[in-house]
Every structure is written in structure tokens, then in C-alpha cells.
C-alpha positions as CSV (number, residue, x, y, z in Angstrom):
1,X,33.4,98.3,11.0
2,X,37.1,97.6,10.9
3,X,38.5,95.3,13.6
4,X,41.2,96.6,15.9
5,X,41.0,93.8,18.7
6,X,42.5,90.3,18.9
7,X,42.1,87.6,21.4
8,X,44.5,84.7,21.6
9,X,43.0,81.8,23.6
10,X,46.2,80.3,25.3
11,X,45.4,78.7,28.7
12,X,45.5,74.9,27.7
13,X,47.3,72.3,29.0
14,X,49.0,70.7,26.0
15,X,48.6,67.6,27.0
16,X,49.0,66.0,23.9
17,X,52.8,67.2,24.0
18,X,54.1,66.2,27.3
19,X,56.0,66.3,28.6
20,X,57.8,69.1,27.3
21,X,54.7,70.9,28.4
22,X,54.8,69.8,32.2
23,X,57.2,73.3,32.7
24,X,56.9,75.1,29.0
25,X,53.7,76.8,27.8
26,X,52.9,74.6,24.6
27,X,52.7,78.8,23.1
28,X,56.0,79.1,23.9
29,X,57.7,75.9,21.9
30,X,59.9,77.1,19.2
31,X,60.0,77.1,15.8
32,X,63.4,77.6,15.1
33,X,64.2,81.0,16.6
34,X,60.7,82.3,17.7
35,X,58.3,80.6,19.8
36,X,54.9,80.1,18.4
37,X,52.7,82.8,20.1
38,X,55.1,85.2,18.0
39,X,54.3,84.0,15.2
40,X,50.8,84.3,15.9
41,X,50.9,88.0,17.4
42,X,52.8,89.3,14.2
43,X,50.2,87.5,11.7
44,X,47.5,90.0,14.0
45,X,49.8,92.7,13.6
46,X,50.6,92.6,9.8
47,X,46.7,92.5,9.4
48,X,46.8,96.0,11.0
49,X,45.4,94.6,15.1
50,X,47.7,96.5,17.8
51,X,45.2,95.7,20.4
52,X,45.9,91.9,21.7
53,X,44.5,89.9,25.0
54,X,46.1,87.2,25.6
55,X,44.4,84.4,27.4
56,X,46.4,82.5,30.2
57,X,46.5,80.5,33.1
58,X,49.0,79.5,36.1
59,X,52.1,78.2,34.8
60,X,51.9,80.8,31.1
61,X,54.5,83.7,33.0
62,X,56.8,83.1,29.7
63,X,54.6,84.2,27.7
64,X,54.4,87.7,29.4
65,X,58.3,88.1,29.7
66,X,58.6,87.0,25.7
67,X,56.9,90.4,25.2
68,X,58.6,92.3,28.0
69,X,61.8,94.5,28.1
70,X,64.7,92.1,29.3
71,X,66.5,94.8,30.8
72,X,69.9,93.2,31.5
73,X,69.9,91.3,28.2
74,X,69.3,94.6,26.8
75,X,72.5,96.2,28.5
76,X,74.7,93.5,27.4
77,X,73.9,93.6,24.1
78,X,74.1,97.0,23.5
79,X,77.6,96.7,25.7
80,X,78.9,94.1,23.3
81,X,77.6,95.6,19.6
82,X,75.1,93.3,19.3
83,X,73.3,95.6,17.4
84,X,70.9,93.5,15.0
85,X,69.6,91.2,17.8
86,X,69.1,94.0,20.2
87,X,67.1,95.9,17.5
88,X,65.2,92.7,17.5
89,X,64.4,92.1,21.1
90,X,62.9,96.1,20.7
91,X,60.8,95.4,17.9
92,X,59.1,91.9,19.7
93,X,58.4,94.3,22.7
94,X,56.9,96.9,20.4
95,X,54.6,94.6,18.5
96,X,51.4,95.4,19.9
97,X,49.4,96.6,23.0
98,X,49.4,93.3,24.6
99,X,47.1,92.6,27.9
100,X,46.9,89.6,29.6
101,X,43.8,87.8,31.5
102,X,44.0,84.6,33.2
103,X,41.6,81.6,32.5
104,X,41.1,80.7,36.0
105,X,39.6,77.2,35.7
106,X,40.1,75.6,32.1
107,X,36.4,74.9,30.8
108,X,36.8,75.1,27.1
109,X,37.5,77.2,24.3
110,X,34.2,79.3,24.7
111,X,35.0,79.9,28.7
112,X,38.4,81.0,27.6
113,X,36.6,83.5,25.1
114,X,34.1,84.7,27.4
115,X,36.6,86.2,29.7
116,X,37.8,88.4,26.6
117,X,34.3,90.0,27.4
118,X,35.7,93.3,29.1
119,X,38.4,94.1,26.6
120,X,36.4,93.8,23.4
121,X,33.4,96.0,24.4
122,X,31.0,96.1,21.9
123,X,33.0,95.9,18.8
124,X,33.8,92.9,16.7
125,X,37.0,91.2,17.0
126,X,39.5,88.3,15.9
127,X,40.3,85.1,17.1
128,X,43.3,83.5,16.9
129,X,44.0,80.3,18.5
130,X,47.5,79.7,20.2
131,X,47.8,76.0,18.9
132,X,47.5,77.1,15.6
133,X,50.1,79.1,13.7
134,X,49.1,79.9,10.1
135,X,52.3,81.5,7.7
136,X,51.7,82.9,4.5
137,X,52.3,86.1,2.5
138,X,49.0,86.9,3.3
139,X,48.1,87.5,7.0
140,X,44.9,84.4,7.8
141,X,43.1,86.8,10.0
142,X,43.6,89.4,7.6
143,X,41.7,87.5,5.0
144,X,38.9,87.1,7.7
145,X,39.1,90.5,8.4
146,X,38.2,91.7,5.0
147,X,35.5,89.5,4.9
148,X,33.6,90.5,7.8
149,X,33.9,94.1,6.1
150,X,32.7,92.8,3.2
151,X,29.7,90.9,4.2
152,X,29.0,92.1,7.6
153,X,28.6,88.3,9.1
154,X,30.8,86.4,12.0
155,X,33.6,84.8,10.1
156,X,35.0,81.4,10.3
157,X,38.3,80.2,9.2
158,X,37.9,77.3,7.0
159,X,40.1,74.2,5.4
160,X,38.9,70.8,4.3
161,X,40.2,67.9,6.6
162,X,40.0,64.4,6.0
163,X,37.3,62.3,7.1
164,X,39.3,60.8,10.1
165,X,40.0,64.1,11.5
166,X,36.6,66.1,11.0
167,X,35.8,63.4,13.5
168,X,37.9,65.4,16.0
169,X,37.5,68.7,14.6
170,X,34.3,70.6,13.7
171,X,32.3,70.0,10.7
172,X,30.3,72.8,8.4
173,X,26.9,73.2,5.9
174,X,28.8,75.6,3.6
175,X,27.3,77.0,-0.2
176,X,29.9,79.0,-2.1
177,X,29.8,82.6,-2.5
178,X,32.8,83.8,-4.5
179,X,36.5,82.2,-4.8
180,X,37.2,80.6,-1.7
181,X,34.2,82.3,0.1
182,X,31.9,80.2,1.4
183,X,28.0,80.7,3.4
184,X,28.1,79.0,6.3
185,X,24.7,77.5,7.5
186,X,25.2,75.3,10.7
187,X,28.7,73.2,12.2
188,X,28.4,70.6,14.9
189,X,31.9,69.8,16.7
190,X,33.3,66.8,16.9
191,X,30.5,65.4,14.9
192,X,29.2,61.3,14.9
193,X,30.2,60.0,11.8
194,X,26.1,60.0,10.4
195,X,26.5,63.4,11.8
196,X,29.2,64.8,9.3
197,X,28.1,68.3,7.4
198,X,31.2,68.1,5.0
199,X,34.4,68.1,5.3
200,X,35.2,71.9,5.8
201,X,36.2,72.9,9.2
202,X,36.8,75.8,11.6
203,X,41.0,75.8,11.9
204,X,42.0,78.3,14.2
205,X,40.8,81.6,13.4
206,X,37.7,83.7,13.1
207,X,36.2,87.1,13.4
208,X,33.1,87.4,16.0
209,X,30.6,90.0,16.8
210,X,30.4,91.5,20.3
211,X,26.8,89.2,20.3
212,X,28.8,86.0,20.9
213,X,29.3,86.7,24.4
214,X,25.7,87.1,25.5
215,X,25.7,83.2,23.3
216,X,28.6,82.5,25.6
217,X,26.2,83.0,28.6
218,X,24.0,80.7,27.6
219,X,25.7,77.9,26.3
220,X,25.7,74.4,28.2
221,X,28.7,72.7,28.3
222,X,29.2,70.0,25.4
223,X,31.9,67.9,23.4
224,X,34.6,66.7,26.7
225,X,32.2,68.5,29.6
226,X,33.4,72.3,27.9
227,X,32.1,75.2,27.1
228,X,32.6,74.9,23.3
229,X,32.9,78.1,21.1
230,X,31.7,76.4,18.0
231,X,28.4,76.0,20.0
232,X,28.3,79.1,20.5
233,X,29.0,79.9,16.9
234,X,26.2,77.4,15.8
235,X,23.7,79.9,17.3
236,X,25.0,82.5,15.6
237,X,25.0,80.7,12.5
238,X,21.4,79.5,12.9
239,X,20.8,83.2,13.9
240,X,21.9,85.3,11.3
241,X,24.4,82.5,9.8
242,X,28.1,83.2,9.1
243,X,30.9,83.2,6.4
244,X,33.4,80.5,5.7
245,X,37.0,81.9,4.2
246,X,39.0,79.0,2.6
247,X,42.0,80.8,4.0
248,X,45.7,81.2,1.9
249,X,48.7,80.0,3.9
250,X,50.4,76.7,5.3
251,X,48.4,75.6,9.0
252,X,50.9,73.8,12.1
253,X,49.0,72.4,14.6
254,X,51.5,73.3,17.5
255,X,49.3,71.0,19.8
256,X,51.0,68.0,18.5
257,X,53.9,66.6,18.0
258,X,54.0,65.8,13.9
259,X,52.4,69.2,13.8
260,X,55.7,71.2,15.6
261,X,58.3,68.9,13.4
262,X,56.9,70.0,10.6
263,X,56.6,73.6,11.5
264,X,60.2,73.3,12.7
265,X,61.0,71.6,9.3
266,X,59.5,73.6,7.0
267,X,60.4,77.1,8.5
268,X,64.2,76.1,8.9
269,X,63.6,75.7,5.0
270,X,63.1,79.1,4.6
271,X,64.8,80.4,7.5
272,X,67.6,83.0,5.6
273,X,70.2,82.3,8.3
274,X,70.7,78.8,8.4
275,X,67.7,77.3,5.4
276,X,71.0,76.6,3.0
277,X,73.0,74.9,6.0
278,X,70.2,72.8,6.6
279,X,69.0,71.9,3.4
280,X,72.1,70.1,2.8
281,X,71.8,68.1,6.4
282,X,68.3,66.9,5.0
283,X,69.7,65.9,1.7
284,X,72.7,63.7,3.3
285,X,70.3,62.6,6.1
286,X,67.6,61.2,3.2
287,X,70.3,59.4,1.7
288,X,70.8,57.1,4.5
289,X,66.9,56.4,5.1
């Protein structure tokens, strides 16, 4: 079954960025022109999703308007020529079918999930996290998308960290299958060192049956008091297990600090309007290092 469904958890705090985030949705920081949710809608989009919930909570309005006609920006564009960037503004409000829920109390990734309940029915669908923006020529959730056609099983997005992070993170049992597909067998989050599975871990995408949410139902709260959604996908690992895709493309974490200079960095780089202009600044600015 092809998935046409995304969800896009963004209702935390971003606490580890304040205080930039006291008044601006962590979602909404930018990297360079865009803010990050964009960047995560149009990786759903260019892996053929048009249907996209959106996860928020009090304070996340931004992230609504980002997607919305701007009427009198519109008009004075179109008054002044502006052609290109009012073509723009069109084609972010024509992404996708975007619909928005609010998290209500903030109780953990898998609470956040749960609430996507009602618009995924009983279909599979994608997860994409809003700290995590992925950009490669190859869509991430595309590549997890084509795996859960291929082998029928909940899908996990997968990268090796290093030992001090899978501390933080999640850690997975994983056999290969083929290339960078793996079998996934069980994951613990935010594992005890003695605890450690290896050092492959879930990074901000996956593709989940329509099963998880009755798993949802019944999971305790764990790591930090919260619902955790990699409980949730341990059952249905020990269930019926899962696949692991060593996904293509360069992770930000747009939770952190080092995470969104480097995103900013590294996609100015590219960036065809101003990557020349500020190639040169690095260069003169390295020299006085």
C-alpha cells in the first residue's frame, strides 16, 4: 500500500534553543531564506505525500500563516513586478493539503503521534519530525517509503551516532538485509550504557502502520515522564519487527544550536543566490582564525 499521509510532530518547546524560542516556534527558525518546517514539508512532497498534519501547540500560529495566502503581501508584490517572489509565496501555499491539530498538553513524542489518530485512518503513514531536517537529492522519507512497499514492515530511519549520543538518542538490534537495509529486532531509548544495542539509531523519520496507535494506547509513560514513540515502536518490533533504512542525505538537528549553524552554514553554500558571495566571506573570515 502506497503512503499518501504525513505527520509532522511539532508541539515542543525547544528548550534547548532559548531563548530565541521563548516567541519563535523552533519549526519556524531559518535556514537562510526558508524556515525549517519548509524544508521538511517539501522533502514529504517531492516523495509524492500531499496530505500533511501538522502537530502543534499554543504559541505554533506561524507555522499556519507560513502556509497561508498573505493577502496584502500578495497585492504588493504583484503591484510592484515582483514577479519571481510572488510566484514563490504561491507555490509555498500550494505545497500540500496541510491540517493542523493541536497537542494540547506536551507528553512526548508518542502523545503527539497519537493525536494524528483521526487523520490517518487505517492506512500507513510517515513520520517526520520537525527538529530534524534531512536534504538530499533523494527525498529521506521517500527512501522509507519504498521500503515499506518493499517489505511490508514499520520502517525506521536509521544512522550510526557515536557512543556519547546513542546515550541520548535511541539505540537498535539491526541484521543487514541488502545495501543499507537493515532488520530491525528491538530499540530501547535513551539506553544505560550496559544497555546499548549498537550504535544505529532512529533520526527523525519513519513509516508506521495504522496498528501503532492502538500500541499508543497502551503505552506507559517512560524516558523524561513521556509517552515515548520508540516504545511504542519496540512493541511493534517485538511484534512483527521492523526495517531499518540507512537513509541518503545530510541530517540538522534544528533543536540545537551547533545543529542550526551548521544547517545555516552549509545551505548558504549551496544557496545559488548568495553561496558565491558567501564563500568568499568564509574564506577571508578563516584567514583571521
Amino acid at each position: 500500500m502506497v503512503v499518501r499521509k504525513a505527520v509532522i510532530p511539532a508541539a515542543g518547546l525547544g528548550t534547548r534553543v532559548l531563548p530565541v524560542t521563548k516567541a519563535l516556534p523552533k519549526e519556524m527558525l531559518p535556514i537562510v531564506d526558508k524556515p525549517a518546517i519548509q524544508y521538511i514539508v517539501e522533502e514529504a512532497v517531492a516523495a509524492g505525500i500531499r496530505d500533511i498534519l501538522i502537530i502543534t501547540n499554543r504559541g505554533k500560529g506561524l507555522i499556519e500563516d507560513h502556509f497561508d495566502h498573505a493577502v496584502e503581501l500578495e497585492q504588493r508584490l504583484a503591484a510592484a513586478g515582483r514577479d519571481a517572489a510572488l510566484a514563490e509565496l504561491n507555490r509555498i501555499t500550494g505545497l500540500a493539503n496541510i491540517y493542523y491539530i493541536r497537542q494540547k498538553e506536551t507528553k512526548g513524542l508518542g502523545h503527539a503521534v497519537a493525536a494524528a489518530r483521526a487523520f490517518v485512518g487505517d492506512e500507513p503513514f510517515a513520520v517526520l519530525y520537525g527538529d530534524d531536517v534531512i536534504i538530499g537529492d533523494d527525498p529521506a522519507i521517500g527512501q522509507l517509503c519504498r521500503a515499506w512497499e518493499k517489505y511490508g514492515k514499520g520502517v525506521a530511519g536509521i544512522k550510526e551516532v557515536t557512543p556519547e549520543q546513542i546515550l541520548k538518542y535511541s539505540s537498535l538490534a539491526v541484521s543487514p538485509i541488502e545495501d543499507n537495509i537493515y532488520a530491525v529486532t528491538d530499540m530501547i531509548e535513551k539506553p544505560a550504557p550496559d544497555k546499548v544495542l549498537s550504535l544505529f539509531s532512529i533520526l527523525g523519520r519513519c513509516v508506521l502502520p495504522p496498528a501503532i496507535f492502538d500500541i499508543l494506547d497502551r503505552t506507559p509513560p517512560g524516558a523524561g515522564g513521556e509517552i515515548q514513540l520508540t516504545d511504542a515502536m519496540k512493541t511493534l518490533t517485538l511484534r512483527e519487527g521492523m526495517t531499518g533504512v540507512d537513509f541518503t542525505g545530510k541530517r540538522y538537528d534544528m533543536g540545537s544550536k551547533i545543529g542550526i549553524l551548521q544547517a545555516t552554514c552549509e545551505v548558504a553554500l549551496a544557496h545559488l543566490e548568495v553561496g558565491e558571495a558567501f564563500r568568499e566571506y568564509l574564506k577571508g573570515l578563516a584567514e583571521r582564525l
